[in-house]
C-alpha positions in Angstrom: 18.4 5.2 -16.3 20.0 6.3 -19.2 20.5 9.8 -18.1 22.1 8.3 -15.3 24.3 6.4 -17.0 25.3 9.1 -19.4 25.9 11.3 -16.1 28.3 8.9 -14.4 30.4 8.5 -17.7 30.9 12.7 -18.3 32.2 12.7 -14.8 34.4 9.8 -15.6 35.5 10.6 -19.2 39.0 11.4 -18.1 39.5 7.5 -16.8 40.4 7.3 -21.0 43.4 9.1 -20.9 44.7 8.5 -16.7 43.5 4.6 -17.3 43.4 3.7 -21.3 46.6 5.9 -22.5 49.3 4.6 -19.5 48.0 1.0 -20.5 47.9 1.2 -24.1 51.4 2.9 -24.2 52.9 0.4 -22.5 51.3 -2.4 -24.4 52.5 -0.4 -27.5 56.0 -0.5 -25.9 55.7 -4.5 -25.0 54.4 -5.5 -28.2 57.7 -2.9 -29.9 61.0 -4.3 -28.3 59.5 -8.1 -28.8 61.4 -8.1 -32.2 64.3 -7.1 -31.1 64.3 -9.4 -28.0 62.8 -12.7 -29.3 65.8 -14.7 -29.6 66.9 -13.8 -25.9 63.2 -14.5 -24.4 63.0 -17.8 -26.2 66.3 -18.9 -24.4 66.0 -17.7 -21.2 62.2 -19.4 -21.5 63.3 -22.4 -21.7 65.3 -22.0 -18.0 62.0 -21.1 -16.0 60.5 -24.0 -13.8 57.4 -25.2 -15.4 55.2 -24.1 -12.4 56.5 -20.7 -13.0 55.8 -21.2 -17.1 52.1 -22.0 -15.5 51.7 -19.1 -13.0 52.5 -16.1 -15.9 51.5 -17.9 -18.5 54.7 -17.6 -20.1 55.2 -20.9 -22.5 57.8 -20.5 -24.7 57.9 -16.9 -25.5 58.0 -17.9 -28.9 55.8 -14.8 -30.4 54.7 -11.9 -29.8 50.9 -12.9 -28.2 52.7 -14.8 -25.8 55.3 -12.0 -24.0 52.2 -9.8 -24.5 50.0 -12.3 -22.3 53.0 -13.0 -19.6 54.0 -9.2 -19.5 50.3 -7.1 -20.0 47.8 -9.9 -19.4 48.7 -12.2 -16.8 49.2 -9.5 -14.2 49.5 -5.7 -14.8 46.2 -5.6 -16.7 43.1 -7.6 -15.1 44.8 -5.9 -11.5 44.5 -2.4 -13.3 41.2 -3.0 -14.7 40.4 -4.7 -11.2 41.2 -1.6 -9.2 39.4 0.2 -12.2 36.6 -0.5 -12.0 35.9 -0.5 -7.7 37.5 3.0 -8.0 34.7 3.8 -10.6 31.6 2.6 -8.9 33.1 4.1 -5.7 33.1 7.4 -7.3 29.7 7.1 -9.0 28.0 5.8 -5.1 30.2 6.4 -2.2 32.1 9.2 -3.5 28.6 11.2 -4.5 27.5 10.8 -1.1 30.7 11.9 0.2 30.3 15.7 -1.8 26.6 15.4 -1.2 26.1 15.1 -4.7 24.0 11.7 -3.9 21.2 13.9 -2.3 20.8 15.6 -5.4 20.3 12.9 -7.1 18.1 11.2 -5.3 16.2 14.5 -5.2 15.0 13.9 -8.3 12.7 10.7 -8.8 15.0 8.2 -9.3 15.8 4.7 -6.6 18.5 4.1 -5.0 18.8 0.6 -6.9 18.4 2.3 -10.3 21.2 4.5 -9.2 23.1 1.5 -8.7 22.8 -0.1 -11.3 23.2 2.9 -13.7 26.5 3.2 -11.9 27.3 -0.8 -12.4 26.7 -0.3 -16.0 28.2 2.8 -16.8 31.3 1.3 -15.3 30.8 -1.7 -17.9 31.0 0.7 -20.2 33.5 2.9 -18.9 36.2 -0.7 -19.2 35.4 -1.5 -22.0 36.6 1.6 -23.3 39.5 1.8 -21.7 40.7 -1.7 -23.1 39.9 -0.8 -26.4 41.8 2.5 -26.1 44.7 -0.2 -24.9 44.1 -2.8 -28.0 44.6 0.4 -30.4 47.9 1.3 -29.0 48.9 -2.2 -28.7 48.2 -2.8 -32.6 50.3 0.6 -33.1 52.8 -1.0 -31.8 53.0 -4.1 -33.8 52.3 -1.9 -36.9 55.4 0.1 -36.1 58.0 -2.3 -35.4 56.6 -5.1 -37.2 56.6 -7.4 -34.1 53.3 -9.4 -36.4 50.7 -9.1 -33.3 47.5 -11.1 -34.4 44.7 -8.5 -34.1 41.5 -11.3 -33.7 44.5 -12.3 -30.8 45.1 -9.5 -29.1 41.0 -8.6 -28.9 40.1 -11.6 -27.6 42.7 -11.2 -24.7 42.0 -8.0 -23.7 38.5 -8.5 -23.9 38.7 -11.6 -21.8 39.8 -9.0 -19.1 36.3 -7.5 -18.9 33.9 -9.9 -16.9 37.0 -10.0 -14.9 36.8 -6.5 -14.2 33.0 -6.5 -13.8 32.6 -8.7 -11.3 34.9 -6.5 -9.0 32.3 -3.5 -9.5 29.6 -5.7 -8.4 31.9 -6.5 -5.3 32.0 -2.6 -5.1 28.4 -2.1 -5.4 27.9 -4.2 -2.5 30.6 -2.4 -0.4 28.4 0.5 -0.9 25.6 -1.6 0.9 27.6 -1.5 3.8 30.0 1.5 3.7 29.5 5.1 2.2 33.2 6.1 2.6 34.9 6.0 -0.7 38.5 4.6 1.1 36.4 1.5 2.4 35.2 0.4 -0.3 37.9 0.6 -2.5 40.1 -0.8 -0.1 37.9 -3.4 0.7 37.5 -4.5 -2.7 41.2 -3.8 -3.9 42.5 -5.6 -0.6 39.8 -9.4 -2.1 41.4 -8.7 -5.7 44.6 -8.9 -4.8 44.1 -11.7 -2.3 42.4 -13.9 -5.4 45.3 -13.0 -7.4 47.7 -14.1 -4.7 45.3 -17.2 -4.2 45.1 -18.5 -7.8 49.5 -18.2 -7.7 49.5 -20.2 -5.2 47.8 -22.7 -6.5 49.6 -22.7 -10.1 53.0 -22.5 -8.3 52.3 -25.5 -5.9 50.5 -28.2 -7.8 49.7 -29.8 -4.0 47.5 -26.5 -3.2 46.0 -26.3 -6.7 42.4 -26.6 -4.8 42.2 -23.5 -2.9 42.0 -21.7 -6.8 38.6 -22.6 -6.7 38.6 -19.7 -3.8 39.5 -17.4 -7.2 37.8 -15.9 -9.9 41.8 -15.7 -11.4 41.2 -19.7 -11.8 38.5 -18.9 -14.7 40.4 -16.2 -16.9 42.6 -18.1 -18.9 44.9 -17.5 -21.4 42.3 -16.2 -24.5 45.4 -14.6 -26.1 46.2 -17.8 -27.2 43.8 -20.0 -26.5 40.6 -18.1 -27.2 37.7 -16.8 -25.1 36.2 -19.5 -22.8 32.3 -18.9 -23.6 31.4 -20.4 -20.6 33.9 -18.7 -18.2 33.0 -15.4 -19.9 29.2 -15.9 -19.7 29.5 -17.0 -15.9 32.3 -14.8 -14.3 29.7 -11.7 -15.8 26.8 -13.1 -14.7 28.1 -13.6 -11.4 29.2 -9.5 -11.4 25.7 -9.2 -12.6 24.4 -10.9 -9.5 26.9 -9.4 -7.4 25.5 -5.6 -8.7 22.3 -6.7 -7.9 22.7 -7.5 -4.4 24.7 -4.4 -4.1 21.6 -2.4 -5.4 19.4 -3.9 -3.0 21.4 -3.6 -0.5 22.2 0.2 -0.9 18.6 0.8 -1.4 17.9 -0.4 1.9 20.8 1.7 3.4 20.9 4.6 6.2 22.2 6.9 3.2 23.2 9.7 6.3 26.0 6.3 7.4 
């Protein structure tokens, strides 16, 4: 398993600088111009509807945490991450059997389900580096212009981002029960991220419609930039990725891998 693992993240090393760099620069750049701009932001806060303050989690736009969470955190990075992390479990299942590098592997003797799962957690692995390649360059930032980012702050939002992420790879593992082509599955899986993102909007914009968030996974993320980490939301939205991984690996080892 752990050769496995290890395997998956050499072929995937380069997801640090095409996935963490991009992101961390332009944290780096959004936690920079804040200085310069927080006079200006706090105004022009104060015009936005409060559904729309509730949507982006924008609030007042009084420090820096904040226009880092309605700028980095309340869209750009949990979609990024999202997409992330289907891509990477695609790669690691779908895309080996694609190059036929699947029946080498399953040459040697090693499950399909233990494949799965080393590709599930590799991909755990493989985001969590990539956000703490992003928290670096976001604390460069602050260091640099002085904009006063709270370190403990800035972790604890990022990080909330990961059993976000996660439980989209267990969605991808199960597209690999089904599908073998690389395009479906990360299409599939892209195409029920955004649709939760668009969901959970929908129900902070229109207060009436607030029920159908509990169709999201968005509902449970939060705001842990300022607010904290939600134990409980963390612990479950995982362990639901977990489960989802799970089924994918029994799915997929149940598979016509020649489909």
């Amino acid at each position: 398993m752990s050769y496995l693992i290890a395997t998956h993240l050499c072929d995937r090393r380069r997801s640090l600088l095409s996935w963490g760099i991009p992101l961390g620069l332009w944290s780096a750049f959004i936690v920079a111009i804040f200085p310069s701009l927080e006079d200006t932001l706090s105004k022009l806060a104060k015009s936005y509807p409060p559904a729309l303050k509730e949507a982006f989690g924008v609030a007042g736009l009084t420090n820096v945490e904040q226009y880092l969470q309605a700028e980095m955190l309340s869209l750009i990075v949990p979609l990024a991450l999202g997409y992330l992390a289907v891509r990477a479990v695609a790669s690691g299942l779908s895309g080996a059997a694609e190059s036929g590098r699947l029946d080498v592997l399953l040459s040697a003797p090693v499950s399909r389900s233990n494949l799965a799962a080393a590709s599930f957690a590799a991909t755990a692995v493989e985001l969590a580096a990539v956000l703490v390649v992003t928290i670096v360059f976001a604390a460069l930032g602050s260091v640099v212009s002085g904009a006063g980012l709270e370190f403990a702050s800035a972790v604890a939002g990022f990080a909330n981002v990961w059993p976000l992420a996660l439980l989209f790879a267990g969605l991808g593992v199960v597209a690999t029960g089904f599908s073998l082509r690389t395009s479906v599955v990360t299409g599939s899986v892209a195409g029920v991220l955004v649709s939760m993102y668009v969901i959970d909007l929908i129900g902070r914009l229109d207060p009436g419609l607030s029920g159908v968030r509990y169709l999201s996974v968005f509902k449970y993320y939060g705001n842990a930039i300022e607010d904290g980490i939600e134990p409980l939301a963390f612990c479950g939205v995982t362990l639901a990725g977990v489960a989802l991984a799970a089924i994918g690996a029994w799915l997929f080892d149940r598979r016509d891998i020649s489909g």
